[in-house]
C-alpha positions in Angstrom: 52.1 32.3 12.3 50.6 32.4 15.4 47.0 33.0 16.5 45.8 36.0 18.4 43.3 34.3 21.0 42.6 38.1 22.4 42.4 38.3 26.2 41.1 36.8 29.2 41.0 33.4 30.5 40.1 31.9 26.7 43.6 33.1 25.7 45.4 30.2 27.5 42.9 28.2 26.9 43.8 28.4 22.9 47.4 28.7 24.4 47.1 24.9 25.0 45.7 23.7 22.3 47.2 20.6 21.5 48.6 20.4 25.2 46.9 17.6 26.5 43.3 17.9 28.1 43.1 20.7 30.9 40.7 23.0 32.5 41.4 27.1 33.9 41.0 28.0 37.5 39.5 31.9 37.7 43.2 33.2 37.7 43.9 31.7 34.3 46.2 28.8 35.0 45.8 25.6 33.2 45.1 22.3 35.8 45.0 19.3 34.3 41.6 17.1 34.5 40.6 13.5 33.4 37.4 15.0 32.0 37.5 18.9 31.2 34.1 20.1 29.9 34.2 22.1 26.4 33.6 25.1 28.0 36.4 25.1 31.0 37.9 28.4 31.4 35.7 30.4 29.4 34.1 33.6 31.4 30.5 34.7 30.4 29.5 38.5 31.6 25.4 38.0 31.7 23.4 40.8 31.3 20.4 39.5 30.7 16.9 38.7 32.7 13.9 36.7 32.8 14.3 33.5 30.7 15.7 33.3 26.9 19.1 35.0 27.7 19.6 33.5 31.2 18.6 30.0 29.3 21.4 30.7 27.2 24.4 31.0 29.9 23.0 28.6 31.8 23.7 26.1 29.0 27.3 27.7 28.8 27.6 26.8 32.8 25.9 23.4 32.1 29.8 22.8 29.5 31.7 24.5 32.2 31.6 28.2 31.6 32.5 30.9 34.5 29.0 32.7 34.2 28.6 35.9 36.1 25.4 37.1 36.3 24.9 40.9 36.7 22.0 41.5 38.9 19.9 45.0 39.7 19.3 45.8 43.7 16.8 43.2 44.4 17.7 40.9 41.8 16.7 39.4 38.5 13.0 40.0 38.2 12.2 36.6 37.6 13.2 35.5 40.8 10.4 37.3 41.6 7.7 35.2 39.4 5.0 33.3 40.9 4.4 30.4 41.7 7.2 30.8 44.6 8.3 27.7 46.3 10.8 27.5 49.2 11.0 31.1 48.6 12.4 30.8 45.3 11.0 30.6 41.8 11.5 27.8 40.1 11.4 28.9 36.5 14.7 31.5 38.2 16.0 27.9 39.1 16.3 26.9 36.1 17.7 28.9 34.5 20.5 30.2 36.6 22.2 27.2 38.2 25.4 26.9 38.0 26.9 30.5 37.8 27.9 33.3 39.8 25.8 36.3 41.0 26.9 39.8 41.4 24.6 42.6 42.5 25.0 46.0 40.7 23.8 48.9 39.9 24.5 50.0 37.1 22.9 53.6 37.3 25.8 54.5 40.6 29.4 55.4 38.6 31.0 53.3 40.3 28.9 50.2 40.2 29.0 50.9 36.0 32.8 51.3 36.8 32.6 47.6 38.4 30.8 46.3 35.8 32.8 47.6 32.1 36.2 46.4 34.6 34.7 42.7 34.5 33.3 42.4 31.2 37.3 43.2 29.9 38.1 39.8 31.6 35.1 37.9 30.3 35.2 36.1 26.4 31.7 36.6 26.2 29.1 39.1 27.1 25.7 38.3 26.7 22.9 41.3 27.3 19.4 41.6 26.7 18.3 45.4 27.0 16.5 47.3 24.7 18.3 49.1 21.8 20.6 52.1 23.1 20.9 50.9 26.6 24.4 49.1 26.9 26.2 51.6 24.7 24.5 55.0 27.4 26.4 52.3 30.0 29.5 52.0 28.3 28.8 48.4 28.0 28.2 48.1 24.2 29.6 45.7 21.5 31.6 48.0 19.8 32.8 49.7 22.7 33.8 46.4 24.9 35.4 44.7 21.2 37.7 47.6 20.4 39.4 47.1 23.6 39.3 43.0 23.0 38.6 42.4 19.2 38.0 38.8 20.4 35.3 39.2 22.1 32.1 37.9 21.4 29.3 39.9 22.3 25.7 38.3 21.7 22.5 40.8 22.3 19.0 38.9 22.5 16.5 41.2 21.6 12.5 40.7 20.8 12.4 41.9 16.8 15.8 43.0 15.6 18.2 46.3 16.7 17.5 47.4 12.7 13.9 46.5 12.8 10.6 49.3 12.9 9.7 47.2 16.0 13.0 47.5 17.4 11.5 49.6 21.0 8.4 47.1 21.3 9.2 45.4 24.9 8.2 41.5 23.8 7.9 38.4 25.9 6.6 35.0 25.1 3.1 35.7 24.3 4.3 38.3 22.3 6.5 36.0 20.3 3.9 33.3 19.8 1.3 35.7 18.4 3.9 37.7 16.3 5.4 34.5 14.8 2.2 32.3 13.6 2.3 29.8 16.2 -0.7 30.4 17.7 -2.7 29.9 14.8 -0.3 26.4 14.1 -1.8 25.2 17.2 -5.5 26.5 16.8 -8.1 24.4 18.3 -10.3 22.6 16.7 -12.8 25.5 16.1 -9.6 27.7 14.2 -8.9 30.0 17.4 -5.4 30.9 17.9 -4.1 29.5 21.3 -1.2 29.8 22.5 1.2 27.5 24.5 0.9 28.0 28.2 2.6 27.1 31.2 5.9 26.5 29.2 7.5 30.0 27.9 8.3 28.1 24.2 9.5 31.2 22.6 12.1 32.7 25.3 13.8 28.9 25.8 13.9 28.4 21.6 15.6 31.9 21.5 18.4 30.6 24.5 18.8 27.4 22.6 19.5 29.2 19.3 21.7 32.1 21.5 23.5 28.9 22.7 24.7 27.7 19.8 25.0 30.7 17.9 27.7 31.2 20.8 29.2 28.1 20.7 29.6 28.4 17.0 31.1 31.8 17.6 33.6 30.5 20.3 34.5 27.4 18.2 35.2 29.9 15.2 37.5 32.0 17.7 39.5 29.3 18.3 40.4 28.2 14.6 40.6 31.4 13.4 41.1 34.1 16.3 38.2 36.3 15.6 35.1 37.8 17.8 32.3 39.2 16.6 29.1 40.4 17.6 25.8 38.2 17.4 22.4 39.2 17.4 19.6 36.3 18.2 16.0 37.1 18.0 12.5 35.6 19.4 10.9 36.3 16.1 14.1 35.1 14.2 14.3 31.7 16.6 10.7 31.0 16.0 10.8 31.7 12.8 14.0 29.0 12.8 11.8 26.4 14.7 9.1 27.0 12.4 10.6 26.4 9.4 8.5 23.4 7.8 5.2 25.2 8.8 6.1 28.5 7.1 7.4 26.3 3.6 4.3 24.5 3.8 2.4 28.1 4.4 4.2 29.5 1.2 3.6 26.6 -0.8 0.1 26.3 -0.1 -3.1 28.1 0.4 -1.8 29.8 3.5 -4.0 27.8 6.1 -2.0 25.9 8.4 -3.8 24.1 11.4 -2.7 21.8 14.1 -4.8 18.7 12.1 -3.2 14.8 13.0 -0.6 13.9 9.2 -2.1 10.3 9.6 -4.7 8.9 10.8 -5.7 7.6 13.3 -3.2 9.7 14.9 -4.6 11.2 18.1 -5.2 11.5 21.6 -7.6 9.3 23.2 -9.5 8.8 26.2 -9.1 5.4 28.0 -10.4 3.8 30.9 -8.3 5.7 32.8 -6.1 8.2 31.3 -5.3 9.4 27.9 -3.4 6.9 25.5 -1.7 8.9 22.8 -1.2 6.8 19.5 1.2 7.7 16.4 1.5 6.1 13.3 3.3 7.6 10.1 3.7 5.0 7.6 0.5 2.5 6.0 2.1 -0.6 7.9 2.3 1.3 11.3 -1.7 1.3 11.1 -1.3 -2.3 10.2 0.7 -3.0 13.2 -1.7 -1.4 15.2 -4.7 -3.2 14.8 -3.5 -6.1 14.2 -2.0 -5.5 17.8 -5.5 -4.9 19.3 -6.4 -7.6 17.7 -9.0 -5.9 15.1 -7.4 -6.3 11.7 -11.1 -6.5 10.7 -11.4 -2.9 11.1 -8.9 -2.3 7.9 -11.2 -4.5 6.1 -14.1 -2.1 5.8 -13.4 0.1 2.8 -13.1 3.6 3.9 -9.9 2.3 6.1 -8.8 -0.2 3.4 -6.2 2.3 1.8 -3.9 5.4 3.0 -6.1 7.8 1.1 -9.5 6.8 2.1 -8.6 6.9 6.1 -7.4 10.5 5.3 -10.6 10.5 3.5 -12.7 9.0 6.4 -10.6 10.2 9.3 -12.8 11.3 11.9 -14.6 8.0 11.5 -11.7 5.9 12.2 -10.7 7.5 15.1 -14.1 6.9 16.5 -13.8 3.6 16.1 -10.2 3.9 17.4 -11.8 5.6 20.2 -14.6 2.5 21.2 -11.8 0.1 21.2 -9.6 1.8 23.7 -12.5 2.1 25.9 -11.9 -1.2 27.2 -8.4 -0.2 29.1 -6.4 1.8 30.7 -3.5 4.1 29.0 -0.9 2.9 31.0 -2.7 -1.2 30.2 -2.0 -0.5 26.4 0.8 1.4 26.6 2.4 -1.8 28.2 0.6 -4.0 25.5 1.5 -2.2 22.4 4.8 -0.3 22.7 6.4 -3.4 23.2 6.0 -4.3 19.9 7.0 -1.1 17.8 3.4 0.3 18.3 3.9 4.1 18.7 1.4 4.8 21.8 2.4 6.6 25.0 0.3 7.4 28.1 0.1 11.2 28.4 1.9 11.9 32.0 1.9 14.3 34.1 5.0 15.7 35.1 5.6 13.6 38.4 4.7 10.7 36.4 7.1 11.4 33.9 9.7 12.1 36.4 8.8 8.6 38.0 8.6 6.9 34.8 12.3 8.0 33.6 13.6 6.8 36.9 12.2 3.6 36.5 12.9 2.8 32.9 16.7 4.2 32.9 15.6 6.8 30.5 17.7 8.9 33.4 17.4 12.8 32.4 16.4 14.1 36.3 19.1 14.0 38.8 18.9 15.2 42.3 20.9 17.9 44.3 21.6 19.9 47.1 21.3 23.5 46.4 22.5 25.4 49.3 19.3 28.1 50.3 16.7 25.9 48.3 17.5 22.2 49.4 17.0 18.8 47.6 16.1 19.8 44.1 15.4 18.3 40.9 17.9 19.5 38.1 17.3 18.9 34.5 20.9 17.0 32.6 21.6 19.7 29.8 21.6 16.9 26.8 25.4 16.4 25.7 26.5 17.6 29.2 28.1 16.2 31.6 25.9 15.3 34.9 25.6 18.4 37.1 27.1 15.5 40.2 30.4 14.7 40.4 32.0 18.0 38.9 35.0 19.7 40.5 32.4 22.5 42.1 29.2 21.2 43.0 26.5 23.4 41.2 24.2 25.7 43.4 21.4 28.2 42.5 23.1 31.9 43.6 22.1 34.1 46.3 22.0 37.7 44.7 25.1 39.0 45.1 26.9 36.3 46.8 30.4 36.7 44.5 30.5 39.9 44.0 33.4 40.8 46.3 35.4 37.3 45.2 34.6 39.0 42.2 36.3 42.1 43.0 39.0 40.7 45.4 40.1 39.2 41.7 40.0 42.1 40.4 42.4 44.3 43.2 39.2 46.4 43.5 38.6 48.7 46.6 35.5 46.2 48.9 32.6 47.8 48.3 31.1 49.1 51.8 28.6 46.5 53.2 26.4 49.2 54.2 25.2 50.0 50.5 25.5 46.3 49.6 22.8 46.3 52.4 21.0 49.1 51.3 20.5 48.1 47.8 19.6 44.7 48.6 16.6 45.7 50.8 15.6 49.1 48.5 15.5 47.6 45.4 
C-alpha cells in the first residue's frame, strides 16, 4: 500500500524515496545532485517575526528548505533593531539568510488572497501571532490541514494557546524572568540577572521549533501524516533547564549560579581573564601540579574533595595569587596543552580570530548582495553556506514576491502599491 505524502513539492520528494539521491527545483521536478541537503525541496511558509520563529526557518534554509518569508509593508520589525550597521541589523541577518522575502499585507483581500494561495504549496507553515490571529486570516492550522492533511503547521507562541497567559505579548526578558533563569544566574549578592546582549530564550525556542519540525517532517515521510505543533518560550526554557528544575524539586528550592568544584572560576591575570575548570579530584591534581604548586594540595583544607568545597573561597584566592604572574592567553598556552581545562575569556573578534587560526573553522565569509562581505555562522550538521547550488543572500523585502506569483499564474501585482506599501509602512 502506498503512502499519501499530501501535496506540494514534499510529495515527490517521498515520491523518490529509494530513487537515488536528488534535490527539487521550485516547480517540483526531481534533479539529481552529488550532495542533496536533508531538506531539498521542502517549502516553509514563514509567518513569523523578530528572532525565535525566524531562528527556526532559517535552520530549515541552513538543510536546504524553500523558506518564504511573509513580510508586513516595511518589513519584519527586527530589521528595524538597533545597532544598525550597513543599514541592516545584524541580529535580522542572522536569522533570515538564506530564504525568500515577500511583502504582504495581509489586512488588503487580496494580499490575504496571496498569501492562503501560497501556504497550499508550502509543507510547512510556521507562524508566530498571538492566539486568534491566523484563523481571522484564514491562515490557521486547521483551516490550511483540511485542505492538505499533511501539512505541518508549527505556532511559536510565549505561554501556550490553552494557557491563562495565553494574550500576554512575551519577549526574551519576559522568558528569562518567567522561567527561573534569572535567579539561576544571580550574582553573587542573590539578585536575579538576566542574560543580555544574547536573546537566550527566543534562539532555545527556534532550536527546539527546529527540531520539533524536523521530527514532524521525518515522521511524514515514514508514515504520511501532518500535524500541528505548538513550541513555547516557557516550554523551551523549561526543556533547557531541566537539571536545574530536578535539582530545585529535590532540594530546598535555592538554586544559584555557585562554581560544582572548586577552584572552578574566573580569574583575573596579568592581562586578561583565564577561565579554569576542573570536575573530577585528579583534574585539581593536574592543575597544580601543572603550575608547578602541588604544595598547595598539601595544606589540609585542600588535601581532599570535601574540604576544598569546604574551604572554597580560600583556594581560589590562592588560585587567584598564582595566576597573577601571567597572562591568560601565557597559561592558556601552558596548561591546555596538557588536559588542563583553562581557556582565555575572548572577546568575540578574538574568538573569531582564534577559530581561524586553530581550524576550529565555524565562521565563513560571504558576499551578501545589499550588505557586502559578511560573516555567517555554519549551522552545526549543515553543509557550508559556500559552494551550494544558490549562493545564500540576506533578502531585500519583497524581492520574490512576483517570482513568487509568476509561479503561481497570479495577476502581477501593480508596482505602484508595491511602492506605496514599501515606503508607508
Amino acid at each position: 500500500m502506498g503512502r499519501d505524502f499530501g501535496r506540494g513539492p514534499f510529495a515527490a520528494a517521498g515520491a523518490a524515496l529509494g530513487g537515488g539521491p536528488g534535490a527539487l527545483h521550485l516547480d517540483g521536478t526531481l534533479a539529481m545532485s552529488p550532495t542533496p541537503l536533508a531538506m531539498d525541496g521542502i517549502r516553509v511558509f514563514d509567518l513569523t517575526q523578530g528572532i525565535a520563529g525566524p531562528y527556526s526557518t532559517m535552520l530549515m534554509a541552513a538543510h536546504g528548505a524553500e523558506v518564504i518569508k511573509v513580510e508586513p509593508p516595511g518589513g519584519d520589525w527586527i530589521r528595524h533593531a538597533r545597532n544598525q550597521i550597513r543599514g541592516h541589523a545584524p541580529a535580522a541577518i542572522a536569522v533570515n539568510v538564506g530564504k525568500k522575502s515577500i511583502q504582504l499585507d495581509l489586512k488588503n483581500a487580496d494580499d490575504l488572497a496571496t498569501a492562503q494561495s501560497i501556504a497550499r504549496t508550502c509543507d510547512v507553515v510556521v507562524e508566530s501571532y498571538r492566539p486568534g490571529v491566523v484563523e481571522r486570516l484564514g491562515l490557521g492550522a486547521a483551516q490550511l490541514r483540511a485542505d492538505s492533511p499533511a501539512l505541518i503547521y508549527c505556532s511559536v507562541t510565549g505561554f501556550g494557546r490553552d494557557s491563562r497567559l495565553c494574550d500576554r505579548p512575551v519577549i526574551d526578558h519576559i522568558a528569562q524572568a518567567y522561567s527561573g533563569w534569572m535567579h539561576i544566574n544571580a550574582d553573587e549578592s542573590g539578585a536575579p540577572q538576566r542574560t543580555r546582549n544574547v536573546v537566550l530564550a527566543d534562539q532555545i525556542t527556534g532550536l527546539y521549533a527546529y527540531q520539533a519540525i524536523a521530527s514532524a517532517l521525518l515522521r511524514r515521510f515514514r508514515f504520511g501524516t501532518g500535524g500541528a505543533l505548538e513550541v513555547t518560550l516557557a516550554g523551551s526554557m523549561a526543556a533547557f533547564l531541566a537539571p536545574r528544575i530536578i535539582s530545585s524539586a529535590l532540594s530546598d528550592g535555592k538554586v544559584g549560579n555557585a562554581e560544582f568544584t572548586a577552584p572552578t572560576g574566573d580569574y583575573p591575570t596579568r592581562q586578561g581573564v583565564l577561565v579554569v575548570a576542573v570536575q573530577k579530584p585528579a583534574d585539581v591534581q593536574r592543575l597544580f601540579a601543572m603550575l608547578e604548586r602541588a604544595d598547595v594540595l598539601q595544606d589540609a583544607r585542600f588535601a581532599t574533595p570535601q574540604a576544598r568545597a569546604q574551604n572554597a573561597d580560600a583556594l581560589r584566592r590562592e588560585l587567584a595569587t598564582i595566576l597573577q604572574d601571567r597572562t591568560a592567553a601565557q597559561w592558556e598556552e601552558q596548561l591546555a596543552p596538557h588536559g588542563v581545562m583553562v581557556c582565555e575569556a575572548r572577546d568575540i573578534a578574538q574568538f573569531m580570530a582564534a577559530q581561524r587560526s586553530d581550524g576550529v573553522d565555524v565562521i565563513e565569509t560571504l558576499d551578501l548582495p545589499g550588505v557586502g562581505p559578511c560573516p555567517l555562522v555554519k549551522v552545526p550538521g549543515a553543509p557550508p553556506w559556500q559552494g551550494r547550488r544558490s549562493a545564500p543572500r540576506f533578502p531585500q523585502v519583497g524581492e520574490d514576491l512576483q517570482h513568487i506569483l509568476d509561479q503561481l499564474g497570479r495577476s502581477p501585482r501593480p508596482a505602484s502599491a508595491i511602492a506605496t506599501e514599501h515606503h508607508n509602512p
